[in-house]
N, C-alpha and C positions, 0 to 999 in steps of 0.2 A: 337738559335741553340743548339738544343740539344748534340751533339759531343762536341763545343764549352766548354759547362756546365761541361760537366762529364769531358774533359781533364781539367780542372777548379780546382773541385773538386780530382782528382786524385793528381793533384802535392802538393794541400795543405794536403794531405791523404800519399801523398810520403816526405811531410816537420815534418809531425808530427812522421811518421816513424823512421826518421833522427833521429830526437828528444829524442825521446827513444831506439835506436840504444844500447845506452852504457848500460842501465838498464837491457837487453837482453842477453841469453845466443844465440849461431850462431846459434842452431836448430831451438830455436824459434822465431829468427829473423827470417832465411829463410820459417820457417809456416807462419808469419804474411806477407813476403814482397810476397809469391805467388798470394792473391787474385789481388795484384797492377798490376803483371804482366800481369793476365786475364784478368784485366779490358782495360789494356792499347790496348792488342789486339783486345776484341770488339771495342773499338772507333776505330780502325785499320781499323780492317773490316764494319764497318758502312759509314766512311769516303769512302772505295772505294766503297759502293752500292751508295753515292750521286756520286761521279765520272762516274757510270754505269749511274745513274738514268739521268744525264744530258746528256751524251752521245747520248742517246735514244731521249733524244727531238728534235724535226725536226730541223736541222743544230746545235743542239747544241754542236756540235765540234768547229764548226765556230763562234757562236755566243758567247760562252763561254770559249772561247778558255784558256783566263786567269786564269779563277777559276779554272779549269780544271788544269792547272798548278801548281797554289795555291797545289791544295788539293793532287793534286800527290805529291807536295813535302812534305805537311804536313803526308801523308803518309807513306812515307820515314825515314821522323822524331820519326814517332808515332813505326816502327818498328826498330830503333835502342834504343829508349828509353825503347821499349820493353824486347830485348835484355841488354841492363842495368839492366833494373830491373831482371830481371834471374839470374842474377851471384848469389847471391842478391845483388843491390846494388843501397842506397836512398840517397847516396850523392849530390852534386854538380853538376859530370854528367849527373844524371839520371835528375835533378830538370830544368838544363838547358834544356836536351832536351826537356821535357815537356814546356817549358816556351818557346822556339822557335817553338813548334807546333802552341799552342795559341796564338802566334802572329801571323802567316801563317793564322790559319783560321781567325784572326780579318782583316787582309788585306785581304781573302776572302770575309769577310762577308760584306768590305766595297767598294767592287770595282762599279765603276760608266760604266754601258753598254753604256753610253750616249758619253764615251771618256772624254776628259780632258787631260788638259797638251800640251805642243806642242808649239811650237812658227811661227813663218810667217805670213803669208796675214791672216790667221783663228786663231786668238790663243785658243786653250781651243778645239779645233772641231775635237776633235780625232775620235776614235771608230763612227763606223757607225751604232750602235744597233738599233734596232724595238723595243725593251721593254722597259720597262721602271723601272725596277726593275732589281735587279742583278740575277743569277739562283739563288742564296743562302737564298733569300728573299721569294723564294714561299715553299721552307722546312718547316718554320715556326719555332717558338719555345719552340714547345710542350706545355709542361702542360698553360706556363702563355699566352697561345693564349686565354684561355679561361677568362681569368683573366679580366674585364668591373670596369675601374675607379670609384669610387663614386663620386658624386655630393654632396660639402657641401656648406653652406652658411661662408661665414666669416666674420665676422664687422669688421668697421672699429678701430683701438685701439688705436688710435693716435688724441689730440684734443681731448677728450671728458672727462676726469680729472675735468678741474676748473667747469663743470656747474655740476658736480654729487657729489661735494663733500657737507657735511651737513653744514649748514648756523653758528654753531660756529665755524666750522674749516675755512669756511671762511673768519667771522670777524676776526681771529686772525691771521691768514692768511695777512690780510690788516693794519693790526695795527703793525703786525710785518715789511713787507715791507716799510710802512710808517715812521715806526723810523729808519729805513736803509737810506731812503732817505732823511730824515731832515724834512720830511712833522708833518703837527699837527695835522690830524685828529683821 
């Protein structure tokens, strides 16, 4: 999830801020902390065009109802954090709300349309979804969609020591063993 990535990125970009906060005169804090602010707002706004975007899928109020919630409130989050950041401000506050955004969308990006949870005669047979995938699932994310694992070989590296090794490391090998054990060969 690309929104995910960048509020990601933003709070460690609003930790390192912090960080040099004190090295800073307030002008040029408040010039360095405004690109945070802009950015906080596009995932803002990003966040609610996936809100629209599922909206618009056939039943997807019904179907999605959850995420839908999720993301409203991650929303919400994403514009007070905003707000934070404008005073200027990369403290504690600002780091929080960032850090409660990114959990919001992780419990979107994990909800199960299939149901779950629940107890009685069905345990687990919640939600009545048709899909099989959560809406958050068909976004994608981004660039590493494109990304194809490599196939490597791997031996095995375990067990194959005492036949490789050269024949006087061997005998000596054995002769030392052998006086360990009392033996006389």
């Amino acid at each position: 999830m690309q929104v995910l990535h960048g509020e990601m990125k933003l709070r460690d970009e609003t930790r390192e801020m912090e960080g040099i906060r004190p090295a800073l005169q307030p002008d040029e804090y408040e010039d360095k902390v405004a690109p945070l602010e802009l950015t906080q707002s596009d995932l803002r706004e990003k966040t609610d065009e996936i809100i629209s975007d599922i909206l618009e899928l056939p039943e997807g109020g019904e179907k999605f109802g959850k995420e839908i919630q999720l993301l409203s409130a991650v929303s919400d989050v994403m514009r007070a954090a905003r707000g934070i950041l404008s005073r200027p401000d990369t403290g504690p506050e600002a780091i929080g709300a960032e850090t409660e955004a990114i959990e919001l969308l992780l419990q979107a990006k994990r909800q199960n349309p299939n149901g779950g949870g629940g107890g009685g005669s069905s345990p687990g047979g919640g939600g009545q979804g048709s899909t099989s995938a959560a809406a958050l699932a068909d976004i994608g994310s981004g660039a590493a969609e494109e990304v194809q694992p490599s196939q490597r070989d791997i031996g095995q590296s375990t067990g194959r020591a005492g036949r490789d090794f050269p024949e006087e490391f061997r005998m000596g090998l054995d002769k030392y063993f052998n006086k360990l054990e009392g033996g006389s060969k």
